[in-house]
C-alpha positions in Angstrom: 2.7 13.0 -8.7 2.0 16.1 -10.9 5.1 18.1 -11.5 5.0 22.0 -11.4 6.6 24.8 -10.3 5.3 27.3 -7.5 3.6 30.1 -8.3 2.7 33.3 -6.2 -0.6 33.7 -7.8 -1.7 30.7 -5.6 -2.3 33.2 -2.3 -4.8 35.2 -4.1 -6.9 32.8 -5.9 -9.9 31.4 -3.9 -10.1 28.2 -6.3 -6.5 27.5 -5.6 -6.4 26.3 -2.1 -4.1 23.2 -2.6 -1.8 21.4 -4.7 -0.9 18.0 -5.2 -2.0 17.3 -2.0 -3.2 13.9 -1.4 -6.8 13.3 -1.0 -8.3 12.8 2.9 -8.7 10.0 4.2 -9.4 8.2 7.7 -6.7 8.4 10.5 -6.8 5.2 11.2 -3.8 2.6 12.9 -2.9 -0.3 10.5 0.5 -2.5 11.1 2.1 -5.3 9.7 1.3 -8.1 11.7 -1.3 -8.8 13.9 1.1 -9.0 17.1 1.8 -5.4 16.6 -1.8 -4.5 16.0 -2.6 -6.3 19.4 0.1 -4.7 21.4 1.6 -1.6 19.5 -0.4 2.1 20.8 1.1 3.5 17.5 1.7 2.8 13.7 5.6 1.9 13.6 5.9 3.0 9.7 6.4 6.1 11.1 9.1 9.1 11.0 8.9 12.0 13.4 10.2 15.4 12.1 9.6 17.4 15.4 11.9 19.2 16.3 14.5 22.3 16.1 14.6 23.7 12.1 16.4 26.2 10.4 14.4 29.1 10.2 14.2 32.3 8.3 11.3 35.3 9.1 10.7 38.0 6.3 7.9 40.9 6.5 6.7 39.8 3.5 7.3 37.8 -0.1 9.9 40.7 -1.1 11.9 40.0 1.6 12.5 36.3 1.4 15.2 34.3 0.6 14.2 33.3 -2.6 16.5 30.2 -3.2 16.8 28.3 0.2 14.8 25.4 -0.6 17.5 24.5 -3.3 20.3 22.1 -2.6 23.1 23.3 -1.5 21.6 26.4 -0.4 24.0 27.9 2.7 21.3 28.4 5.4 23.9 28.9 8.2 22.9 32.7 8.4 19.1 31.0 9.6 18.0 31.0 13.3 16.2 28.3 14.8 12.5 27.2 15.5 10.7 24.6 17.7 8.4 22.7 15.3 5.6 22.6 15.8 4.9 25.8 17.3 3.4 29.3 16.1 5.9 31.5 14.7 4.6 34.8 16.7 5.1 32.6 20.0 8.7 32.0 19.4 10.1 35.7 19.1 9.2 36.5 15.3 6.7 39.1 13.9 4.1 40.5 16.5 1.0 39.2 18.5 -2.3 39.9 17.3 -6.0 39.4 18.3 -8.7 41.0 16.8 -12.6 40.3 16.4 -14.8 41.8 14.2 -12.5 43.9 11.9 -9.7 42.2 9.7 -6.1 42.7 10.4 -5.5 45.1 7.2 -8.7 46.9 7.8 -7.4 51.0 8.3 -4.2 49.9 6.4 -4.5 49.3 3.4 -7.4 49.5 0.8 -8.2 45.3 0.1 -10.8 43.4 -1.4 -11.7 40.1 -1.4 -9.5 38.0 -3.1 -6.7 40.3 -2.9 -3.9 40.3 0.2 -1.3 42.7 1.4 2.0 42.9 -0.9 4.0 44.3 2.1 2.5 43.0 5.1 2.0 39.0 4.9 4.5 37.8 7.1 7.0 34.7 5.6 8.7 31.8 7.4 10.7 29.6 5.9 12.2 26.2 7.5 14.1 23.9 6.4 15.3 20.4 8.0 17.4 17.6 7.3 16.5 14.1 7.9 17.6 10.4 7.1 15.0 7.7 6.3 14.4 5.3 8.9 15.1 1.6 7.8 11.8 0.4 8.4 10.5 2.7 5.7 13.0 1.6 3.0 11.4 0.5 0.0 7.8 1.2 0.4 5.3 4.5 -0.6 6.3 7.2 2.1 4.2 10.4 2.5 5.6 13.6 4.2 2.5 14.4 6.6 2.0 18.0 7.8 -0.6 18.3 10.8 -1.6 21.9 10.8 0.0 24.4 8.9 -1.4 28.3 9.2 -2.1 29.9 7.0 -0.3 28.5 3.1 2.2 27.2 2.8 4.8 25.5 -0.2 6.8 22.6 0.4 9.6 21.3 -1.5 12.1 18.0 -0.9 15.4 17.8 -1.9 15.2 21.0 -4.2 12.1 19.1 -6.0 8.6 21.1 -5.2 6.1 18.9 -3.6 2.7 20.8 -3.2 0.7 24.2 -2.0 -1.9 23.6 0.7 -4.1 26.7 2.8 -6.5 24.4 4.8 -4.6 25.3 8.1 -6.4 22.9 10.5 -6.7 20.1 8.6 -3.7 17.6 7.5 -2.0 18.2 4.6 0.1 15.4 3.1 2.3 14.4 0.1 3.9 11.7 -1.5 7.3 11.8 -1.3 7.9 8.1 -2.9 11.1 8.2 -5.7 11.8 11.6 -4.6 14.3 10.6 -1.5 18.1 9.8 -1.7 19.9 7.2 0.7 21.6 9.6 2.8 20.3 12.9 3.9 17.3 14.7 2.0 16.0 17.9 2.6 12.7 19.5 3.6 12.0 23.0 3.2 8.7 25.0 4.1 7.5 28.2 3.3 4.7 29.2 4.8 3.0 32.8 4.6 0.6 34.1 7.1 -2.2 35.4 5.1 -4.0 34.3 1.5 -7.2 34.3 -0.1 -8.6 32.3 2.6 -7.7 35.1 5.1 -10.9 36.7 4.0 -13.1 33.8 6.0 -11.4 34.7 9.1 -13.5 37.5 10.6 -13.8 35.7 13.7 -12.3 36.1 17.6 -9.3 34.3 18.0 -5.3 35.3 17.6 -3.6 35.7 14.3 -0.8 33.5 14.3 1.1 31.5 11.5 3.5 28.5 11.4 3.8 24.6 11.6 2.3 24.4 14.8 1.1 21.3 14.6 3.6 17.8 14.4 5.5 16.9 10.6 6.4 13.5 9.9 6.4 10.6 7.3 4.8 7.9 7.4 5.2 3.9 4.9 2.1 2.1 4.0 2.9 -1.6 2.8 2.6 -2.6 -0.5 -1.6 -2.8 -0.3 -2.7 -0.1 2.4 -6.0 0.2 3.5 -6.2 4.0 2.4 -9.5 5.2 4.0 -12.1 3.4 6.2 -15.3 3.5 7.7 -17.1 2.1 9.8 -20.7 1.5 11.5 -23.4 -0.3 13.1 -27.0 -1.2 13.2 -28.3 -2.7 16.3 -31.5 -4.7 16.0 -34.2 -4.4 18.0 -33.4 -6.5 20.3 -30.5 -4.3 21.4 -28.7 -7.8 21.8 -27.6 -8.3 17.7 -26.2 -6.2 15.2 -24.5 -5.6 12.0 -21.1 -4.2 11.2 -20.7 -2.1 8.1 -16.8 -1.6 6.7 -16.1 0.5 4.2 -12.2 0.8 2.6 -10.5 2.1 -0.5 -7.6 0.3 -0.8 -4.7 1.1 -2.8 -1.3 -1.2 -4.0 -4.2 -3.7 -4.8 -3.6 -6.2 -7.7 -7.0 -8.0 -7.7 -5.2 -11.3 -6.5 -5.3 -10.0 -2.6 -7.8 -11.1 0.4 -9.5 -8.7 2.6 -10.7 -11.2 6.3 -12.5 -9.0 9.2 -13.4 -10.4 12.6 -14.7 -9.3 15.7 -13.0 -9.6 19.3 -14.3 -8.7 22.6 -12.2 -7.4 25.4 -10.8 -10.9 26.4 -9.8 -11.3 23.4 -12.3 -14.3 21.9 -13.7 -13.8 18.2 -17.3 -12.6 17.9 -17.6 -12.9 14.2 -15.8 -13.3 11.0 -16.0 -12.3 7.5 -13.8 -15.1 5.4 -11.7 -14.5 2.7 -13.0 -11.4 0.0 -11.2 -10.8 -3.1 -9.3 -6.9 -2.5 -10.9 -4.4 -4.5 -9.9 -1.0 -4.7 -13.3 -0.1 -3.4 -15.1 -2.4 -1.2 -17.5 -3.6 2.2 -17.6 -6.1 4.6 -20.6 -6.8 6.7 -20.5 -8.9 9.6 -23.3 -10.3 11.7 -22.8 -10.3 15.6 -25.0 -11.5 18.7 -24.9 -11.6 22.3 -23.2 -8.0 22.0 -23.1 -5.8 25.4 -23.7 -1.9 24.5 -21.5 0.9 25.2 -22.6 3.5 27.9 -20.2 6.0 29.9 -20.8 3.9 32.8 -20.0 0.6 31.0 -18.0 1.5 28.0 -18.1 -2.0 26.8 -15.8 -1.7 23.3 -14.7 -4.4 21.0 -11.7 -4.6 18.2 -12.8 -5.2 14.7 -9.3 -6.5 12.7 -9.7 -6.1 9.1 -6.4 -8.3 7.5 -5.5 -8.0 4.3 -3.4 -11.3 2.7 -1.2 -11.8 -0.3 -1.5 -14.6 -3.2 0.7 -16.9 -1.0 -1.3 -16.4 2.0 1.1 -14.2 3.6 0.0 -11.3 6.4 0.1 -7.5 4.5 -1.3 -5.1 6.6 -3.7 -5.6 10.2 -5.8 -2.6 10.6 -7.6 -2.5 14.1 -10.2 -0.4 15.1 -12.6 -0.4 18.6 -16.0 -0.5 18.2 -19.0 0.4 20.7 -22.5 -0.5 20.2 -24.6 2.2 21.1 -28.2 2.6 21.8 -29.8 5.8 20.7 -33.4 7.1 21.5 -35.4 9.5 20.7 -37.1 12.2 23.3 -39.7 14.7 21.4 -37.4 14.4 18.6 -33.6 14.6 20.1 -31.4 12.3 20.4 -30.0 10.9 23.9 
């Protein structure tokens, strides 16, 4: 990870609209044997950070306190928040909905990229967790759901990252940067920035984590991003599965095996035995399928496995599978 240190003039610049942030990439399940994958309705590398944080509200940048995310930092004076939840729905600043107009228009005098100096509202949280065993020893990344509108993000008095794309997950990699006993996370997160300007729309102003904050392990080779699809033949009885991963941990001496399951459980088709590559695609071939309607939703489980040099089970990634048939009336699809 890229070292740096915050800077303010992040909020007003349109090309800045995240830091270090890791790139995006499927949400997908994966586990790390294949009796998990069958019977597990959640990845178990997983570390919730839901709950009640230490939380301070300013009117503005001015205001804050400038130091808390440092260790040591006495944050007793702080109140408490419910994460996730919106800041304005827990007591702190004010409600506001507007439509057409911006929230600063009749204010103040602002133009695109700029944002208020004495109205852009601050929270800052901070929490304090221990790693759960299971997560020992592998990559962990510190996951944030949906964060409105910026915020920074620091861990143990180290920064992390700057991210502004409020609806979409924002995540980080925390790996060598956690201590055996209790680290620190600390959030701040500021209600309006460049990206503010895009949001002449009908709907409330609000700011916060309102969306869940956790970490999550990935074993030592991780299917990172997938995708998949299908072609059915004409026949609407065959088809072809399409998988398409970026893997990362990979060494080139891994295997990557897929197969096909139906609902009871029997295998439908395999693909045997692929060297890993960071960047790779597995095709398998399957017959006697039964489509997918909302009155039969007929799915199936495609298991992509990845394998060590010795043969030995990495990661299982599951993922259901319908085969569809589309058609075409005057041109739309049904």
């Amino acid at each position: 990870m890229k070292q740096m240190e915050p800077r303010m003039e992040w909020l007003e610049d349109p090309e800045v609209f995240q830091v270090n942030r890791q790139k995006a990439h499927s949400d997908h399940l994966y586990f790390e044997t294949l009796k998990e994958a069958k019977e597990e309705q959640d990845i178990l590398l997983k570390q919730t950070l839901d709950g009640t944080w230490k939380f301070s509200y300013a009117s503005n940048a001015e205001e804050r306190q400038k130091e808390f995310y440092k260790e040591g930092y006495d944050c007793s004076s702080f109140c408490e928040i419910k994460v996730p939840g919106h800041i304005q729905m827990q007591g702190f600043g004010r409600m506001q909905y507007i439509n057409t107009l911006y929230p600063w228009d009749g204010v103040e005098r602002l133009r695109p990229p700029h944002i208020s100096a004495k109205d852009n509202p601050v929270g800052q949280y901070i929490t304090y967790f221990e790693l759960n065993e299971k997560l020992r020893g592998k990559r962990v990344y510190l996951s944030f759901q949906g964060v409105e509108t910026a915020f920074y993000v620091w861990i143990n008095g180290t920064f992390l990252g700057y991210s502004e794309d409020s609806f979409t997950p924002s995540e980080f990699d925390v790996t060598g940067l956690l201590s055996e006993g209790v680290n620190k996370v600390a959030v701040e997160v500021y209600q309006r920035s460049s990206a503010s300007w895009l949001e002449d729309q009908d709907f409330w102003r609000f700011s916060g984590i309102f969306r869940e904050v956790y970490l999550y392990a990935v074993p030592d080779v991780h299917v990172r991003d997938l995708f998949v699809r299908t072609e059915l033949a004409e026949d609407f009885k065959t088809a072809e599965i399409f998988a398409d991963m970026a893997l990362e941990g990979t060494g080139g001496s891994e295997t990557v095996t897929a197969w096909l399951e139906d609902a009871n459980g029997d295998s439908m088709a395999r693909s045997w035995n692929v060297s890993a590559d960071r960047s790779m695609s597995l095709k398998l071939e399957v017959q006697d399928i039964m489509l997918w309607s909302a009155e039969a939703p007929n799915l199936y489980t495609l298991y992509v496995e990845i394998q060590d040099e010795q043969g030995q089970t990495v990661e299982i990634v599951p993922q259901n599978i319908g085969f569809r048939r589309f058609e075409l009336d005057n041109g739309i699809m049904k």
